[in-house]
C-alpha positions as CSV (number, residue, x, y, z in Angstrom):
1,X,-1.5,-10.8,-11.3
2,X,-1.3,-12.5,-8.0
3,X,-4.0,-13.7,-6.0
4,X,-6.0,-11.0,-4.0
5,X,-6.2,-14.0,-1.1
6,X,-4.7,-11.7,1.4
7,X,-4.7,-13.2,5.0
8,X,-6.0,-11.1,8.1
9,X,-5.3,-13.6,11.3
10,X,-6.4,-12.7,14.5
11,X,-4.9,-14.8,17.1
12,X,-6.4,-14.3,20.6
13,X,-4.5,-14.4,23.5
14,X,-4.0,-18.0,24.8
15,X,-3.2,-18.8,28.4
16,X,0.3,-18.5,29.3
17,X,2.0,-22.3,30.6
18,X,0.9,-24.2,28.1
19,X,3.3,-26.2,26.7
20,X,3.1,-27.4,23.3
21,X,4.6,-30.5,21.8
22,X,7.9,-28.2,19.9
23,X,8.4,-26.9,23.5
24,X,8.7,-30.3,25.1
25,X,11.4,-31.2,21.9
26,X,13.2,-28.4,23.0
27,X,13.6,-29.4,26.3
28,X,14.6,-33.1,25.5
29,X,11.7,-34.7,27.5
30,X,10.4,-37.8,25.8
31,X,8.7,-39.3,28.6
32,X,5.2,-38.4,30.6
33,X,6.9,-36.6,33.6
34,X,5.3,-33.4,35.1
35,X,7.8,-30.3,35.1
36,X,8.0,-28.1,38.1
37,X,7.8,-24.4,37.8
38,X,10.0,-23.0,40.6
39,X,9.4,-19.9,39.9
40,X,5.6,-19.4,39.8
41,X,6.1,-16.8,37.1
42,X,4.8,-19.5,34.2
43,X,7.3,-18.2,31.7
44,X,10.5,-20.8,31.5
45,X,9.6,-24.3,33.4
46,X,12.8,-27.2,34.3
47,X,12.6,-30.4,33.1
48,X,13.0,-33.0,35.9
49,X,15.2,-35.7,33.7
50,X,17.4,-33.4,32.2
51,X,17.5,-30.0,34.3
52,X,16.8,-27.9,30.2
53,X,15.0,-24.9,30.4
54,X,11.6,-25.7,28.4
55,X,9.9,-21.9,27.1
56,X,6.0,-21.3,27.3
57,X,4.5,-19.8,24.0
58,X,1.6,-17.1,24.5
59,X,-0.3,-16.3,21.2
60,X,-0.8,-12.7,20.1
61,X,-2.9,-11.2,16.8
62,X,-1.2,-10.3,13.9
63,X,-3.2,-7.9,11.5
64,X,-2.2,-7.0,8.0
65,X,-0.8,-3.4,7.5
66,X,-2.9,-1.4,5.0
67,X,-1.9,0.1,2.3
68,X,-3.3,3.4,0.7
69,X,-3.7,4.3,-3.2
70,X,-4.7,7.9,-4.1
71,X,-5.8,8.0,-7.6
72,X,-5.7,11.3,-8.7
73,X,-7.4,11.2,-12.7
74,X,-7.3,13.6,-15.3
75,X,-11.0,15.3,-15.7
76,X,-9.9,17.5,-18.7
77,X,-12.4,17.5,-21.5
78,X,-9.6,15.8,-24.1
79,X,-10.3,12.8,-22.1
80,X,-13.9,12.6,-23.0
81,X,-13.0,14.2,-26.3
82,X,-14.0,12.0,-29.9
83,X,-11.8,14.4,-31.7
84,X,-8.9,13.6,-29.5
85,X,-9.6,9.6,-29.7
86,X,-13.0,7.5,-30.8
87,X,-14.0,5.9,-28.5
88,X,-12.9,8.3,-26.2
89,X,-10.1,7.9,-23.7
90,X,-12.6,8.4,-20.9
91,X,-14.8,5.4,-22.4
92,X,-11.7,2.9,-21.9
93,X,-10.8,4.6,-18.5
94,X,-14.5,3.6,-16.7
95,X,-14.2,-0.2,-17.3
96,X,-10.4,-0.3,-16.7
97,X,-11.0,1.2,-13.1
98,X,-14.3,-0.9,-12.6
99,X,-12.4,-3.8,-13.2
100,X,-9.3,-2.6,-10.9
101,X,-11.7,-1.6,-7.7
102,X,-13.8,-5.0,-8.0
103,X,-10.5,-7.1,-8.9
104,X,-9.2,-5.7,-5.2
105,X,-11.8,-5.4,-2.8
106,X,-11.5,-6.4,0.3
107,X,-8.1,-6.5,0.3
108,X,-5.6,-4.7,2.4
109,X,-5.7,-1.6,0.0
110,X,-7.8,1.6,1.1
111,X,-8.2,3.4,-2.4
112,X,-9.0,7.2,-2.6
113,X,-10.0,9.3,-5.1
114,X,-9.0,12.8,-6.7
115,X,-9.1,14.7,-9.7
116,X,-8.0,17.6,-11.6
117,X,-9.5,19.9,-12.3
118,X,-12.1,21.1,-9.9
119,X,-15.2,18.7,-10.0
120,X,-17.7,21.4,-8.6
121,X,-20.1,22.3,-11.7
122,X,-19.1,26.2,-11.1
123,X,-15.4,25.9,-11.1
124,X,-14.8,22.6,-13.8
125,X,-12.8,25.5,-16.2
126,X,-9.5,26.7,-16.2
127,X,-6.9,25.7,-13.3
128,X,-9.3,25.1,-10.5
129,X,-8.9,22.4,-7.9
130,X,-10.4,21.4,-5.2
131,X,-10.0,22.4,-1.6
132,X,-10.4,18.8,-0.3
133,X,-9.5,15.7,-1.6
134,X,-12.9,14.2,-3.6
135,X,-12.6,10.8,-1.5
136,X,-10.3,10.3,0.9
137,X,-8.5,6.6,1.2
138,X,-10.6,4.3,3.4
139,X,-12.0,0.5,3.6
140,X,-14.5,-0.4,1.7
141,X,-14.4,3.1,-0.7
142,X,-14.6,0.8,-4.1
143,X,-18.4,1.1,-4.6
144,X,-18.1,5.5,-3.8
145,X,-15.5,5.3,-6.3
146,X,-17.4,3.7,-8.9
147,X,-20.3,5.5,-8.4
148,X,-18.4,8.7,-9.0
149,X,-16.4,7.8,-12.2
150,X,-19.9,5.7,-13.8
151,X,-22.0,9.0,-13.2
152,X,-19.2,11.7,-14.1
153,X,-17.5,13.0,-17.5
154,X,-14.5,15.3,-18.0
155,X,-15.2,18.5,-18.6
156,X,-12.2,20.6,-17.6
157,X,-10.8,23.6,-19.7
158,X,-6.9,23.0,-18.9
159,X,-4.8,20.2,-16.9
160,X,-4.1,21.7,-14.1
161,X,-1.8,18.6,-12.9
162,X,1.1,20.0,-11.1
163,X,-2.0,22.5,-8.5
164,X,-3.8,18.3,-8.4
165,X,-0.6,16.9,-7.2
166,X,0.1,20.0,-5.0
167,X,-2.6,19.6,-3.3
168,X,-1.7,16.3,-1.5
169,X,1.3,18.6,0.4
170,X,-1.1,20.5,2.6
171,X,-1.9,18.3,5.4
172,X,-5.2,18.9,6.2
173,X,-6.4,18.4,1.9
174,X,-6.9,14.2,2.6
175,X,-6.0,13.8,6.4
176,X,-6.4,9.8,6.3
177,X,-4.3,9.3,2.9
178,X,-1.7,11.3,4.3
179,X,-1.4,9.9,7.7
180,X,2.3,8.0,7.8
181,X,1.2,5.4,10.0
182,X,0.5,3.3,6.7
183,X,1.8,3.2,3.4
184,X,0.5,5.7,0.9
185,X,1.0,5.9,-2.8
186,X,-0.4,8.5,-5.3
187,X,-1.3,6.9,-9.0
188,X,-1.1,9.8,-11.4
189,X,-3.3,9.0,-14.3
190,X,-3.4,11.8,-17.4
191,X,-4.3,11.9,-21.1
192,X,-2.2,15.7,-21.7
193,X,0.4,18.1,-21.3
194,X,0.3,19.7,-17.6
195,X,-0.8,23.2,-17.5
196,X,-1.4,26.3,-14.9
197,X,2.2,25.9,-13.3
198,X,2.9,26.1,-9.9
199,X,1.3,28.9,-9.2
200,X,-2.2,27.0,-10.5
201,X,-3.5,30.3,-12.9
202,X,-7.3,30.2,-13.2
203,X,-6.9,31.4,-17.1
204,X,-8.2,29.7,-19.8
205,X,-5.2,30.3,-21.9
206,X,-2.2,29.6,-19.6
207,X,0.2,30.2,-22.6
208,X,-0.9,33.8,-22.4
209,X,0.7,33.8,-19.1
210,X,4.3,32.1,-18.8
211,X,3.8,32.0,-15.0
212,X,1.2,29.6,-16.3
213,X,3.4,27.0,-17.9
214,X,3.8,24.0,-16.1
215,X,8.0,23.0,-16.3
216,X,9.7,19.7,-15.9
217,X,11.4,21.0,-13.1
218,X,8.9,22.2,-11.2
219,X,7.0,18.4,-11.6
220,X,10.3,17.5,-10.7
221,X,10.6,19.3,-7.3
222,X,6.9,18.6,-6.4
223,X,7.2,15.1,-6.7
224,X,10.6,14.9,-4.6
225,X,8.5,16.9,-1.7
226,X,5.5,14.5,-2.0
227,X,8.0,11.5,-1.5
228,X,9.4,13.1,1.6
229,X,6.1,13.7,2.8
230,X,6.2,9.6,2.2
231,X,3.9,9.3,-0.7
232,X,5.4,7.2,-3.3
233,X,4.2,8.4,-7.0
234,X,3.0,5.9,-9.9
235,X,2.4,7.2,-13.5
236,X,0.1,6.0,-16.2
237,X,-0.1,8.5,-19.8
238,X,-3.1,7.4,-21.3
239,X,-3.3,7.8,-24.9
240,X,-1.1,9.3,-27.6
241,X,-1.7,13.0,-26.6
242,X,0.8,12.6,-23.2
243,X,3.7,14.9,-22.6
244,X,6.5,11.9,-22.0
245,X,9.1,14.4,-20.5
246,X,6.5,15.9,-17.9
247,X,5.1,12.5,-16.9
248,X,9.0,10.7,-16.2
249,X,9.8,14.2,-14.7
250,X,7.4,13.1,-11.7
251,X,7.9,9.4,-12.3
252,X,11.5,9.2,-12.1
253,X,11.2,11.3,-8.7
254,X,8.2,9.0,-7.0
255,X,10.7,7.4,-5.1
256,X,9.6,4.0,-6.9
257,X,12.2,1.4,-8.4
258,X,12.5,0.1,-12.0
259,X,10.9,0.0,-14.1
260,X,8.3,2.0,-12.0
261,X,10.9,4.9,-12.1
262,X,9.5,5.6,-16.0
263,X,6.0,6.7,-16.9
264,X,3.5,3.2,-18.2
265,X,2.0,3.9,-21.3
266,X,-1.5,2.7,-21.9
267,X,-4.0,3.3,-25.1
268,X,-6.9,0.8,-24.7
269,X,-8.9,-0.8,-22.0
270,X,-6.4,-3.8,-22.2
271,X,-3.7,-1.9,-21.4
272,X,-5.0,0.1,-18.9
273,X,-6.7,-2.5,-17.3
274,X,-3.0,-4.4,-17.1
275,X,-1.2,-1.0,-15.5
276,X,-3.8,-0.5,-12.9
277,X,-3.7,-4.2,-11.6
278,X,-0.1,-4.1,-11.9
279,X,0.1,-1.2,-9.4
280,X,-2.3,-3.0,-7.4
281,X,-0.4,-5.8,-7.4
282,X,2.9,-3.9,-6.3
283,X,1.9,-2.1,-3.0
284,X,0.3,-4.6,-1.5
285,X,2.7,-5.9,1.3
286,X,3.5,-8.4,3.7
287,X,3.7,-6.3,6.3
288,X,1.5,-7.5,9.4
289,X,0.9,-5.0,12.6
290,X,1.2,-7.4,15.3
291,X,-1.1,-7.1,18.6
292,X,0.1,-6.3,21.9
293,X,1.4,-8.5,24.0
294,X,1.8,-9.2,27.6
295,X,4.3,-6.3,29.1
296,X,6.6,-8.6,30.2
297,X,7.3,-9.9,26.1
298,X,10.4,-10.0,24.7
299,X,10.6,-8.8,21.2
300,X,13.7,-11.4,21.0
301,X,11.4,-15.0,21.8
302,X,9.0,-14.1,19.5
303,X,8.3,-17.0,16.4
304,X,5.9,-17.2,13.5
305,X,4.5,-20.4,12.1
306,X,2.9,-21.2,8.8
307,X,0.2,-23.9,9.3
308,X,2.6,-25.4,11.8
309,X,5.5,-25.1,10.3
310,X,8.4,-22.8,11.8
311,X,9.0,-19.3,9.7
312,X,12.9,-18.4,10.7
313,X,14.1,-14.9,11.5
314,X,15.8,-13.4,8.3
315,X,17.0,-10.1,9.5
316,X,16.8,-7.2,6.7
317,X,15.3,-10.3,4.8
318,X,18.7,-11.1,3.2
319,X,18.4,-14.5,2.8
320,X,14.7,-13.6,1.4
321,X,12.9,-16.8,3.0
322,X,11.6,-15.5,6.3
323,X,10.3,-12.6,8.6
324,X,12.1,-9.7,9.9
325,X,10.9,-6.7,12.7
326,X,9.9,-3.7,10.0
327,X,10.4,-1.0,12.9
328,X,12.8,-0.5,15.8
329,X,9.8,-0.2,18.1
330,X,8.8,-3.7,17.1
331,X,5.2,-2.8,16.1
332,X,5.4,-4.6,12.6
333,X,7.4,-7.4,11.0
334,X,7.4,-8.3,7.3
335,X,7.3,-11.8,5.7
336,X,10.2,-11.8,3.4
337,X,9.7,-12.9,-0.8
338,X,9.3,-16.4,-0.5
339,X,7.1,-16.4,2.9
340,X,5.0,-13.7,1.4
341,X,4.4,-15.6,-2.0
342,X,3.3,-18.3,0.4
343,X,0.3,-15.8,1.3
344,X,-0.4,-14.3,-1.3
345,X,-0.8,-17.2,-3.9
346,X,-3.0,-19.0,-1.0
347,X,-1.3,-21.8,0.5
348,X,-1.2,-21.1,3.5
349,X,-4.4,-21.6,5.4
350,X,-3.0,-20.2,9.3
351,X,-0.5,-17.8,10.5
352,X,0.5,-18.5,14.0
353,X,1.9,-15.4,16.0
354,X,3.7,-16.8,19.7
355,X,5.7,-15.4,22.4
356,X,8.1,-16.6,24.9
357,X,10.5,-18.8,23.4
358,X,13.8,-17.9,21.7
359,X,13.7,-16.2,17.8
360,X,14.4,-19.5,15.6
361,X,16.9,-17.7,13.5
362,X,17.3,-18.7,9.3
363,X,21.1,-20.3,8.5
C-alpha cells in the first residue's frame, strides 16, 4: 500500500512585484541594477541592461480534491451465520474494516456508510431498505463508522442488493456522496446471491415470486445508471457462498479499469483486509483544487514547484512526469504518475502554487 502522507498546502497570497531569484534568470540580469516598472501595473517589469521582460509570481493555495467511498455492506444473517462459515464472515469483516478506516484517516477520503437490508429493528426482514443513506460520506466519519459496524450484527432475512444499490439513484437518499463536485465511488461488499429484484419485494421467500428474482441484467443496467450518475462501482464477494455472475455483472459495468472490471474475492481477514486498502489506495488522487487568484490571472503563466524545484506542464499527462489543468474552467489540475508518487510516498515536503509567469512546458 502506499503511504497515506497525503499533502494539503495552503499557500497564502503573497504580494504581487516580488521578484524571485528564477525570475531574475529569466530576464538575464546578473548584476545588482534596479528594474523600472513602466507600467505601474506590477505584473511584467524591463530589465535596464538587456531590455527582457522579467514576470512577477503571486502565490495562490492549492487544496487537495476529496474523494468519496460509499461502502454499502451486506447485513444478511448468512454473514453472521456459523453454519454458513466458523468463524463467521461478519467476525473477519469488523477487523478488516477497523483496520481500513484507521489505516486512512485523515486522508483526503470522506467514507460513508450503507447497508442492505434495512438496519431499523422493525424492518431488518425481507427486502427492506432504508429511506436514507445510514451515514452519509464526510471528514472525519471513520470513528461513526466503527462505532456502527463494532455495535451491529446482520440480521437480514434476504439480500436485497440490487433495492441497496438502487437507492444511491435518487438524489436526495445521500445528498453529500452524490454531489459531482468530487469524486465518488460505491464499494459493494456481499457474502450471497442478490435477491428481491428490481422491484425490491418485501417477501420472505422471493422465489415464490419471479418478479422477486434479482437478474444479471438488471445488476447490469443499475450499475451502468449509477456510473452515469458518476459513481464508479468496486466489488468484493466475501466468502464461498457469492454468486460470481451477479457480482461481475455490476463489476464489469462500474465504469472501473482492469483488473477492477472483475469482482475481488476475499475469504479471511487477510484477504479482506488487502482488497479494502487496495481500493483505498486506488481512488485516492492527485488532484488538487487550486484557490482563487487575482482576476486579472492567466490560467496560461501559472507554474508548480516541488520544494523548489520546477514541475513542467504535461498536457493530458502524456509524458506522465508533470501537471496538467483537470477541467476547462481551470478550477483543478492533476499531478501526473511520477509527480504524484513524489507525494504520495512523502518526499516532497512543499508544494509551491505561483502565478504570473509563462507555463514551463515538459519536452
Amino acid at each position: 500500500m502506499k503511504s497515506a502522507l497525503i499533502f494539503i498546502v495552503f499557500i497564502f497570497i503573497a504580494a504581487l512585484g516580488c521578484e524571485s531569484a528564477k525570475d531574475a534568470g529569466r530576464g538575464g540580469d546578473t548584476d545588482t541594477d534596479t528594474d523600472t516598472d513602466t507600467d505601474n501595473d506590477s505584473d511584467t517589469d524591463t530589465d535596464s541592461d538587456t531590455g527582457d521582460a522579467i514576470c512577477d509570481e503571486t502565490d495562490f493555495s492549492i487544496e487537495l480534491a476529496p474523494v468519496r467511498l460509499m461502502i454499502l455492506q451486506d447485513m444478511s444473517y448468512s454473514m453472521a451465520d456459523p453454519a454458513v462459515a466458523d468463524p463467521t464472515n461478519w467476525s473477519h469483516t469488523v477487523p478488516a474494516l477497523n483496520t481500513m478506516l484507521t489505516n486512512w484517516t485523515a486522508t483526503q477520503i470522506e467514507f460513508g456508510w450503507d447497508i442492505f437490508p434495512d438496519g431499523s429493528s422493525t424492518a431488518m426482514q425481507g427486502c427492506h431498505v432504508d429511506e436514507l443513506v445510514q451515514i452519509d460520506t464526510a471528514p472525519g466519519n471513520e470513528a461513526a463508522i466503527a462505532a456502527y459496524i463494532n455495535s451491529n450484527t446482520p440480521d437480514g432475512a434476504s439480500t436485497p442488493l440490487y433495492c441497496g444499490m438502487a437507492n444511491f439513484l435518487d438524489t436526495g437518499y445521500s445528498p453529500l456522496f452524490q454531489d459531482t463536485a468530487a469524486a465518488s465511488y460505491m464499494l459493494v461488499v456481499s457474502d450471497g446471491q442478490g435477491l428481491c429484484g428490481e422491484d425490491c419485494c418485501t417477501t420472505l421467500t422471493p422465489f415464490a415470486n419471479p418478479q422477486c428474482v434479482t437478474t444479471e441484467n438488471e445488476l447490469e443496467l443499475l450499475t451502468q445508471d449509477l456510473v452515469a450518475a458518476g459513481i464508479g462501482v468496486f466489488v468484493i464477494g466475501f466468502g464461498s457462498g457469492v454468486d460470481a455472475d451477479q457480482l461481475n455483472a455490476i463489476a464489469s459495468n462500474g465504469g472501473l479499469p482492469a483488473p477492477y472490471d472483475e469482482f475481488i474475492p476475499a475469504n479471511n481477514q487477510l484477504s479482506l483486509e488487502g482488497a479494502l486498502n487496495e481500493i483505498a489506495s486506488q481512488v485516492i488522487t492527485c488532484i488538487y483544487n487550486i484557490g482563487t487568484p487575482d482576476a486579472s490571472a492567466n490560467p496560461d503563466d501559472v507554474n508548480f514547484y516541488f520544494d523548489g524545484v520546477i514541475v513542467y506542464y504535461d498536457e493530458d499527462c502524456a509524458v506522465g512526469s508533470g501537471w496538467t489543468w483537470v477541467d476547462a474552467a481551470h478550477t483543478q489540475v492533476e499531478f501526473c504518475p511520477d509527480a504524484c508518487d513524489q507525494l504520495q510516498d512523502g518526499s516532497v515536503n512543499n508544494i509551491k502554487a505561483t502565478w504570473g509567469c509563462p507555463t514551463e512546458i515538459i519536452e
